[in-house]
C-alpha positions in Angstrom: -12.9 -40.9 -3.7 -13.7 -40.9 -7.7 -13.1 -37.7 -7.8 -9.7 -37.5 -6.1 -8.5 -41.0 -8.7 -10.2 -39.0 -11.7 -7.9 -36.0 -10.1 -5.0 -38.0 -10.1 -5.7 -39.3 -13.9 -5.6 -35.6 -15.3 -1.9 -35.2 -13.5 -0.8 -38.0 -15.0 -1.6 -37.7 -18.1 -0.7 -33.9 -18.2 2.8 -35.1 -17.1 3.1 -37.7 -19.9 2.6 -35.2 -22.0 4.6 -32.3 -20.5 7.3 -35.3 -20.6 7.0 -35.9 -24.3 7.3 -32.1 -24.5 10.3 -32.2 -22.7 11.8 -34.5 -24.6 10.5 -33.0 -28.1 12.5 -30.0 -26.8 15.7 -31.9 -25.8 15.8 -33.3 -29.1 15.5 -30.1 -30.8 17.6 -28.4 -29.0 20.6 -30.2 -30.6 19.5 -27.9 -33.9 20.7 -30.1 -36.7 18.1 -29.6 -38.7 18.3 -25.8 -39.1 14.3 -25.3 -38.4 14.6 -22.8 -35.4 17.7 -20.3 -34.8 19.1 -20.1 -31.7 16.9 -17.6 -30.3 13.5 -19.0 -30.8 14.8 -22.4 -29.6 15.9 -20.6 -26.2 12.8 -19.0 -25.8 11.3 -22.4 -26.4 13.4 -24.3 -24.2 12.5 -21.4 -21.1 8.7 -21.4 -22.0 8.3 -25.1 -21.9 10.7 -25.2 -18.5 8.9 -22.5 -17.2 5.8 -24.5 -17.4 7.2 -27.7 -15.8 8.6 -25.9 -13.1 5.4 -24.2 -12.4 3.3 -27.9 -12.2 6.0 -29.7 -10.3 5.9 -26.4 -7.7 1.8 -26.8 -7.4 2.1 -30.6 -7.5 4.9 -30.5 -4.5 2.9 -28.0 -3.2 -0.3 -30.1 -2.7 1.2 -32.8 -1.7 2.9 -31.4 1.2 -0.3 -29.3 2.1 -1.9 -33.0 2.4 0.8 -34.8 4.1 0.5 -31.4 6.7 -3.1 -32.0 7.3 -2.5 -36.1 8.2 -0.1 -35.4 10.3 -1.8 -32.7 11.9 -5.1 -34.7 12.5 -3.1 -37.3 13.8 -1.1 -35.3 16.0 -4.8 -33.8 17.5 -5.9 -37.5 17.6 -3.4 -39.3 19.6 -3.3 -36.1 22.2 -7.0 -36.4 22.7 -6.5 -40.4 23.2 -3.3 -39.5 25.5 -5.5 -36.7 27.6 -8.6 -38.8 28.3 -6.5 -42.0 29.5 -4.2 -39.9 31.5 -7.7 -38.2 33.1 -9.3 -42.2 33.4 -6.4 -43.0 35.2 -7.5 -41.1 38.2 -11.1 -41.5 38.2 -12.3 -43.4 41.1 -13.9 -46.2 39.2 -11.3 -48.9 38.4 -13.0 -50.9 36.0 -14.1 -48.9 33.7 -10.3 -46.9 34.0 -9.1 -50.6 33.4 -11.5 -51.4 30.5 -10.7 -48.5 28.8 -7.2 -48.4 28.8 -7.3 -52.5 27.1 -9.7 -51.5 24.6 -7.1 -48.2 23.7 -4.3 -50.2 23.9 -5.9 -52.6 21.3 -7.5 -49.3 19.3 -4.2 -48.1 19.2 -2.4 -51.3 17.7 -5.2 -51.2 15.1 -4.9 -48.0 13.9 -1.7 -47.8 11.8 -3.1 -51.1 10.1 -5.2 -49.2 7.9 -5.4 -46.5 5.9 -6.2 -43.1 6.3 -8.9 -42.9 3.7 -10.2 -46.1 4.4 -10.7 -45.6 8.2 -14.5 -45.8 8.3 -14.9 -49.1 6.0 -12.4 -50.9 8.7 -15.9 -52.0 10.6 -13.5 -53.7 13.5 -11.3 -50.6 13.9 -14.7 -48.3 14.2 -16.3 -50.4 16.5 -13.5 -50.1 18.9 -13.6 -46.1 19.0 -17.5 -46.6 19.7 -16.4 -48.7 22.3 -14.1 -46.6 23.7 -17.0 -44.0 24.1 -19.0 -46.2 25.5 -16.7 -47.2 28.1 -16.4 -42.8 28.9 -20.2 -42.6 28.6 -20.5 -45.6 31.2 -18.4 -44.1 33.9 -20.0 -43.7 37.5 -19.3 -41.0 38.9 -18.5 -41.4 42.4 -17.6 -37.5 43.8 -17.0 -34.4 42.5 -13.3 -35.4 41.7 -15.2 -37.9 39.5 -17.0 -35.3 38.0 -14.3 -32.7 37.0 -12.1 -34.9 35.5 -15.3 -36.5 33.3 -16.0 -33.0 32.0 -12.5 -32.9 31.0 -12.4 -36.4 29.5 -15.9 -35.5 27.6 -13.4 -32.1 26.3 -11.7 -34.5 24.9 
């Protein structure tokens, strides 16, 4: 976490001063004050947007490569949670089937409550997932039905 806000410093402060670069060159570019001819200013002006282009494209870049891998994890997330009630569903014991799919509902309503980052500090939230495998672990398994679709939920 320290590392990622120190991370997140050095951007910013390399874009304030890519900004004040940008800005240097703006000014200059009007030329009034004869220091630069027209061709060094040009290959100024290309250099200096060359550069910003370059750390906007990795910034965009990491960004979306982040955004990618929430969504992802998510998406891998809420299937497991989807496959194992859909496999509870048609176990043979009712209660637990019923007990798990009120504390997944409630799981579920918890979830987009906190952040991503901050998932295992949210002691209430965690405690509900352990919950949740405790209700799978506590199954009884009644027939070989029973038994198949545990080994799928345990996939899970």
């Amino acid at each position: 976490m320290l590392k990622s806000l120190e991370r997140t410093k050095t951007v910013y402060k390399t874009y304030k001063y890519l900004a004040f670069v940008v800005i240097a060159a703006f000014i200059l570019s009007f030329n009034r004050s004869g220091l630069f001819s027209l061709e060094e200013m040009s290959l100024f002006l290309t250099v200096v947007g060359l550069i910003y282009g370059l750390i906007a494209a990795f910034t965009i870049n990491t960004a979306w490569e982040r955004f990618s891998k929430i969504r992802d994890e998510v998406a891998i997330e809420t299937g497991s949670l989807v496959t194992a009630y859909i496999f509870t569903k048609k176990l043979s014991d009712r209660s637990s089937a019923n007990k798990f799919k009120s504390i997944l509902k409630s799981y579920c309503e918890d979830i987009p409550k906190i952040e991503w980052h901050e998932y295992w500090k949210a002691g209430k939230t965690h405690r509900k997932f352990r919950s949740l495998l405790e209700t799978i672990a506590g199954i009884k398994l009644k027939n070989i039905k029973d038994q198949a679709l545990f080994d799928k939920i345990a996939d899970e």
